[in-house]
C-alpha positions in Angstrom: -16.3 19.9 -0.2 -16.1 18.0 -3.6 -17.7 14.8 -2.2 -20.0 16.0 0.3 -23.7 14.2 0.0 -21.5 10.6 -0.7 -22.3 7.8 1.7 -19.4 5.3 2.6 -19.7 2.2 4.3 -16.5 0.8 5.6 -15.5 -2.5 6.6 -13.0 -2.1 9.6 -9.9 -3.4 8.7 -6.0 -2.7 8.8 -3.8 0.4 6.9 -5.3 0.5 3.1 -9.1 0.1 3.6 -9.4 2.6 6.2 -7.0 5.2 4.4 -9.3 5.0 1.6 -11.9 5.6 4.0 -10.3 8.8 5.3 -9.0 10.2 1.9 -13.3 10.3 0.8 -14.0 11.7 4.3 -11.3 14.5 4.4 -12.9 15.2 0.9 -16.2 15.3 2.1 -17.6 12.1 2.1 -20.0 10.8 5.1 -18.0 7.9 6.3 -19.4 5.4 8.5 -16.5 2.4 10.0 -18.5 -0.6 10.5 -16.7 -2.0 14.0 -17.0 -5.6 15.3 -18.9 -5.6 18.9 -16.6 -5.9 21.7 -13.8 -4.4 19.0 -10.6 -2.4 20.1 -10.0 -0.4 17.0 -6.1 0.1 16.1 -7.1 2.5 13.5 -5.2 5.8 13.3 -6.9 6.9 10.2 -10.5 7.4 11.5 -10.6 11.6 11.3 -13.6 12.7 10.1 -15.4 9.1 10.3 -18.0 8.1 12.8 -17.9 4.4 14.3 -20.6 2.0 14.3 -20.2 -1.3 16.3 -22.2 -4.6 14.9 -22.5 -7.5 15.3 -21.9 -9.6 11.9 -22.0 -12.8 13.5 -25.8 -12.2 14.3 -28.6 -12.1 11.2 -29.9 -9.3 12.8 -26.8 -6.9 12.4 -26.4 -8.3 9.0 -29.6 -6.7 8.8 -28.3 -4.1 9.9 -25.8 -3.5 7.4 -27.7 -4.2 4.5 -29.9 -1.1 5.6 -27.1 0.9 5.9 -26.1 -0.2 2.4 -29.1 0.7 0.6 -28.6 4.3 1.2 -25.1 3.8 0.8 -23.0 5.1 -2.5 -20.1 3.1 -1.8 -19.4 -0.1 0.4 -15.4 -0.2 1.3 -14.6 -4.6 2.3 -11.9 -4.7 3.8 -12.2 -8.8 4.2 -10.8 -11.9 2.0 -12.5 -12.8 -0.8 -15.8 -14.7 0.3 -16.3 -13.9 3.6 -18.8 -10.7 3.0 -20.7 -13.8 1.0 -20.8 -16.0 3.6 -22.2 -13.4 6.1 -25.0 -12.8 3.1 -23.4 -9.4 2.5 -21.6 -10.0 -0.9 -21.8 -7.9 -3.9 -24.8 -9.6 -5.5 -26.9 -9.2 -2.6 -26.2 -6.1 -1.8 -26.3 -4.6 -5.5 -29.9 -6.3 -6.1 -31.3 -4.0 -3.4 -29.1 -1.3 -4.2 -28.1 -1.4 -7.5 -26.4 2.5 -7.4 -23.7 0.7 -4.9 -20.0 1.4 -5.6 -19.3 -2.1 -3.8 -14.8 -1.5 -3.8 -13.2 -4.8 -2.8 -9.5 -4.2 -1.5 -7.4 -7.2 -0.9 -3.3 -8.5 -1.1 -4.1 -11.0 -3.9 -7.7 -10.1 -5.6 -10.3 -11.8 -5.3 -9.5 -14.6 -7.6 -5.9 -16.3 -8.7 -3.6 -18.7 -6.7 -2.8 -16.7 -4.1 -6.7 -14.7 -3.2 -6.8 -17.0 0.0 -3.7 -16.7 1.2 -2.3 -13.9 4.1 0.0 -11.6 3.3 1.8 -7.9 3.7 3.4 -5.2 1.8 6.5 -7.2 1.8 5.2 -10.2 -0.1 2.5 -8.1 -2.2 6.0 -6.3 -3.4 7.9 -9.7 -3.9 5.1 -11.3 -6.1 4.6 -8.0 -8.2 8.3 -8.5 -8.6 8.8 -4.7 -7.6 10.7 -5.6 -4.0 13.6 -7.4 -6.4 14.2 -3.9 -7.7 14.4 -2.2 -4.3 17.7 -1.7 -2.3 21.6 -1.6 -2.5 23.9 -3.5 -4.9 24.7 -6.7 -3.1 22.6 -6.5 -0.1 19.4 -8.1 0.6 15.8 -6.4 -0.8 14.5 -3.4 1.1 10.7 -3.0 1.7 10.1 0.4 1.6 8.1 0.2 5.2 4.5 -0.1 4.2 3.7 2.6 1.7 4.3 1.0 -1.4 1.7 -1.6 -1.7 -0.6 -0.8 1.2 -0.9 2.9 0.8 -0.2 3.5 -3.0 -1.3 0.2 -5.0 -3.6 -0.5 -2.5 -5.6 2.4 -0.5 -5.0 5.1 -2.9 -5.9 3.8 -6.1 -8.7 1.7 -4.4 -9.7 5.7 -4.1 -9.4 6.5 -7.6 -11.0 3.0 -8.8 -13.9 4.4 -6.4 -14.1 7.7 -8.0 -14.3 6.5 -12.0 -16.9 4.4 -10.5 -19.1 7.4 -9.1 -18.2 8.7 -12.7 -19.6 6.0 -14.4 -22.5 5.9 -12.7 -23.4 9.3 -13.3 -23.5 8.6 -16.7 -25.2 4.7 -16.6 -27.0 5.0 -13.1 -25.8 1.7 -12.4 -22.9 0.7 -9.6 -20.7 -2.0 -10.0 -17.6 -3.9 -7.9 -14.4 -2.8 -8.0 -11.7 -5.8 -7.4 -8.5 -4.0 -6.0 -5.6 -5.4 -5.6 -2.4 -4.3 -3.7 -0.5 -6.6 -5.3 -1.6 -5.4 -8.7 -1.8 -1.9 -7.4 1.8 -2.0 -6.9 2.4 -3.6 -10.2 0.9 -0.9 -11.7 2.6 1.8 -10.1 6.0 0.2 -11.1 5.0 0.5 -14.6 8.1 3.2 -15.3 10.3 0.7 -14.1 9.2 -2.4 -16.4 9.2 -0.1 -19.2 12.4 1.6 -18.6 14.0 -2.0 -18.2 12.2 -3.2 -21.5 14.0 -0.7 -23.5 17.0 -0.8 -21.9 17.0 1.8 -19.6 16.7 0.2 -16.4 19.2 -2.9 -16.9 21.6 -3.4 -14.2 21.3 -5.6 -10.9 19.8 -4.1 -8.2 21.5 -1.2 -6.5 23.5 -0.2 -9.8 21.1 1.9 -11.6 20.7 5.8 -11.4 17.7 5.6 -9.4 18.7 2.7 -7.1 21.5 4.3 -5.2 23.8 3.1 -7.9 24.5 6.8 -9.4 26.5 8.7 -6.7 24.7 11.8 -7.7 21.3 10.3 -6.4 21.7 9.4 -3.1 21.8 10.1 0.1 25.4 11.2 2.0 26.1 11.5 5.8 27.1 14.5 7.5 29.4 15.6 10.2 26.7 15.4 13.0 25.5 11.8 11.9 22.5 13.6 9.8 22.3 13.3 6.3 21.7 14.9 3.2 19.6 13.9 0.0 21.1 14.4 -3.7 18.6 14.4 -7.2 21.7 16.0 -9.3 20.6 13.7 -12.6 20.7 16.5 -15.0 24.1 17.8 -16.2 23.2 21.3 -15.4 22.6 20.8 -11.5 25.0 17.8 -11.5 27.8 20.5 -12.1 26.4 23.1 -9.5 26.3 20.0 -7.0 29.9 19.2 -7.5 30.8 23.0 -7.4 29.0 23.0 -4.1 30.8 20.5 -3.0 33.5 22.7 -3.4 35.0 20.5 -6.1 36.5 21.8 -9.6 34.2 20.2 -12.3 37.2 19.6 -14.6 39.0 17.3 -12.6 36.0 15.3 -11.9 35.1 12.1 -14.0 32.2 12.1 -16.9 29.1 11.7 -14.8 27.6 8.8 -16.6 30.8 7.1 -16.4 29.5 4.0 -14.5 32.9 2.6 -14.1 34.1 5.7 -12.0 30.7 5.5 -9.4 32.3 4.0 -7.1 35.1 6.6 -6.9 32.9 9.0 -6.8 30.6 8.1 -3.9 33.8 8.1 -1.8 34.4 11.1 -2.6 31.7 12.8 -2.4 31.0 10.9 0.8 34.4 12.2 2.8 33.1 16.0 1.3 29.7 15.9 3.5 31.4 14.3 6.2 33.2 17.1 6.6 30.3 19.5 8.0 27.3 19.2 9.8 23.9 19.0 7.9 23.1 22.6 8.8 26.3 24.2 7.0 25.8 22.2 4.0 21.6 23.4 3.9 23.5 26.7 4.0 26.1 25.9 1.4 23.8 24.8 -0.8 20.6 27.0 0.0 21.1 29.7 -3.4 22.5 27.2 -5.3 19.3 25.1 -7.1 21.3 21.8 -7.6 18.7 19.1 -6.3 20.1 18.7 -2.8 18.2 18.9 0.3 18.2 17.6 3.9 16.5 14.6 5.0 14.6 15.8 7.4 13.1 13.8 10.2 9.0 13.9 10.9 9.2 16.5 13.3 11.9 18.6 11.8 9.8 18.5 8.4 6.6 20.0 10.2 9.2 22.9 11.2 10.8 23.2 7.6 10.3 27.3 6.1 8.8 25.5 2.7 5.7 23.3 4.4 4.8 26.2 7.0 5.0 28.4 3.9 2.7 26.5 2.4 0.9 25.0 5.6 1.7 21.5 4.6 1.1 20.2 8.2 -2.3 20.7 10.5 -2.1 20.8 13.7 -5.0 19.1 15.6 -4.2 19.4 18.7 -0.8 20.9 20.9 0.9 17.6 20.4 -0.7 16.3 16.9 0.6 17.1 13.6 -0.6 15.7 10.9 -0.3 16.1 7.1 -2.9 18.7 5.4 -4.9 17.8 2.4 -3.5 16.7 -0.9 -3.7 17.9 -4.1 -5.3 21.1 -3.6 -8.4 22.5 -5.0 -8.7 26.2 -6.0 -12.3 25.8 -5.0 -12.6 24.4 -1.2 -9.7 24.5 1.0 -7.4 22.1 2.5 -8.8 19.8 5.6 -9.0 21.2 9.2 -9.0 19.9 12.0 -11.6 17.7 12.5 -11.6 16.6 16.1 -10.5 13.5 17.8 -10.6 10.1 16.7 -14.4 7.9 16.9 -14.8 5.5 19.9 -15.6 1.9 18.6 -19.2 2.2 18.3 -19.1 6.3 19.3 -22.2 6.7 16.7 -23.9 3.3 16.8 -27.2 4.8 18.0 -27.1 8.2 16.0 -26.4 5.7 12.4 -29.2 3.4 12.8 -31.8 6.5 14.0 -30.8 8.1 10.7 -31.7 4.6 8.5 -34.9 4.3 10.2 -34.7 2.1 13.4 -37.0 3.5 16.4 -35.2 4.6 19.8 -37.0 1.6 21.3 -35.5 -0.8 18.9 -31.8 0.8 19.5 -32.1 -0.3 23.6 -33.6 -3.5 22.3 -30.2 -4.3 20.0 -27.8 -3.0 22.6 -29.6 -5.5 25.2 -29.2 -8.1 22.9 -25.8 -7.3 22.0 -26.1 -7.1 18.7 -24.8 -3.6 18.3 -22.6 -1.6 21.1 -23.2 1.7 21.8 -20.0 4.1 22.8 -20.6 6.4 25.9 -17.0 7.0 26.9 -15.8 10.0 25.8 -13.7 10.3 22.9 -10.0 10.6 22.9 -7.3 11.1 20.3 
């Protein structure tokens, strides 16, 4: 695997810090989830990650983690800005004994600005990026678009990629450096199409009236007669025409599809069409005809769907869990496996700090004193 031999650290934490932690371990990396003691972890990202469970609030498992970081390539916080500082575990500690580190810093706000202190969520990372104003139907409130925007995308992912140009640059300086991600920013970012497109004038009209927005009846999505529903991409003229034909509508009588002012018109007419079967006959209608429309599938139906088992999009780790394989794919290691079930809090508390040094005896002295917890129970998905 690409990024086997790379040590992580990572800070427990909510959704974007450990999905960054999992993207480097399905790719190879040795992850190690730092775990409060007494912790019970809510993360469903952990494959391929092994757990260990310190105690921060004690000098000696502060210790503890600034071992682990010195043969560490990359230190994941997961905490507001100030608090690894406070527990002695900052960035400038931790670089002056390591100064290889990759130290990444994901927060909402970064770690500097009005708002670094402050709580927050996908919702209001959105709202202050000013991406969320852009996102739902004409006249109705905003939508967040659940948690993947900001969390996942601005935030986990390209905390990912800002880790990965730092490994770069490294290789070519030998030095590490700290990495201020924020989701906030990271979703800023990954509107860019949209502030430019509305800069030059492509992108203008209120919320829920532009071609990507649902405002354009020919991207959308349309129920069917069994309460399903069907997703339509017909932008360009040539499939907009094979859509309508699909439809089983004559193109000539049909208004000019960029005619904004006919839309409306439009969507009620094209909505009465798919009501009129179930979302099964229209796959079928429409299954030679390459016109940009597709089903929306549920989870379970898309695991099922003949184009991901062609391609073996999903993994199956287990009989009842089914989870999305590797992505993007590499022509020279394949695609992640299965790799067993999830890490216990503190599963390999004992195994971690016998690989960094510490002496079995002093292991049973820490997990008598509490300062680390050691996992027996067995491990369960």
């Amino acid at each position: 695997m690409a990024l086997r031999g790379l040590r992580v650290l990572e800070m427990a934490g909510l959704a974007p810090v450990p999905f960054a932690g999992m993207v480097l371990a399905d790719f190879g990396a040795s992850v190690i989830r730092i775990d409060r003691v007494q912790a019970q972890s809510l993360d469903t990202l952990a494959r391929g990650k092994r757990s260990a469970s310190i105690d921060l609030q004690d000098e000696r498992g502060r210790q503890i983690v600034k071992k682990l970081s010195n043969q560490a390539d990359v230190l994941i916080d997961s905490y507001r800005p100030g608090v690894m500082e406070k527990m002695g575990l900052g960035p400038v500690q931790l670089l002056e004994s390591n100064p290889r580190l990759i130290y990444a810093r994901l927060t909402g706000y970064g770690q500097s600005g009005l708002f670094s202190q402050k709580a927050g969520h996908d919702i209001n990372y959105l709202s202050i990026a000013g991406v969320l104003s852009m996102l739902g139907r004409k006249d109705e409130n905003p939508i967040a678009p659940i948690n993947l925007l900001a969390d996942f995308g601005g935030g986990g992912l390209l905390c990912v990629v800002g880790i990965l140009i730092g490994l770069l640059t490294r290789s070519k300086t030998g030095k590490g450096q700290v990495i201020d991600s924020s989701m906030t920013e990271g979703a800023s970012y990954l509107s860019t199409f949209l502030r430019t497109s509305h800069q030059i004038g492509i992108w203008t009209g209120p919320r829920g009236t532009n071609v990507l927005d649902s405002g354009a009846p020919f991207y959308d999505t349309y129920r069917t007669l069994d309460g399903k529903f069907m997703a339509v991409g017909a932008i360009e003229p040539q499939f907009y025409k094979r859509f309508v034909s699909g439809l089983g509508l004559d193109n000539s009588r049909i208004p000019n599809q960029m005619d904004t002012s006919k839309w409306d018109d439009l969507k009620e007419l094209f909505s009465k069409c798919f009501a009129t079967k179930t979302q099964a006959e229209w796959v079928e209608a429409f299954k030679d005809v390459d016109a940009c429309v597709t089903p929306v599938l549920s989870m379970d139906e898309a695991t099922t769907h003949p184009h991901n088992q062609d391609r073996s999009s999903f993994v199956h780790v287990d009989e009842e869990t089914v989870l999305p394989a590797l992505a993007p794919r590499f022509s020279s290691f394949p695609g992640y496996k299965a790799s067993g079930p999830l890490p216990e809090v503190g599963q390999h508390t004992r195994q971690v700090l016998l690989e960094v040094g510490y002496t079995e005896e002093e292991v049973d002295y820490l997990c008598q004193e509490n300062v680390i917890r050691q996992q027996t129970q067995k491990s369960r998905l």
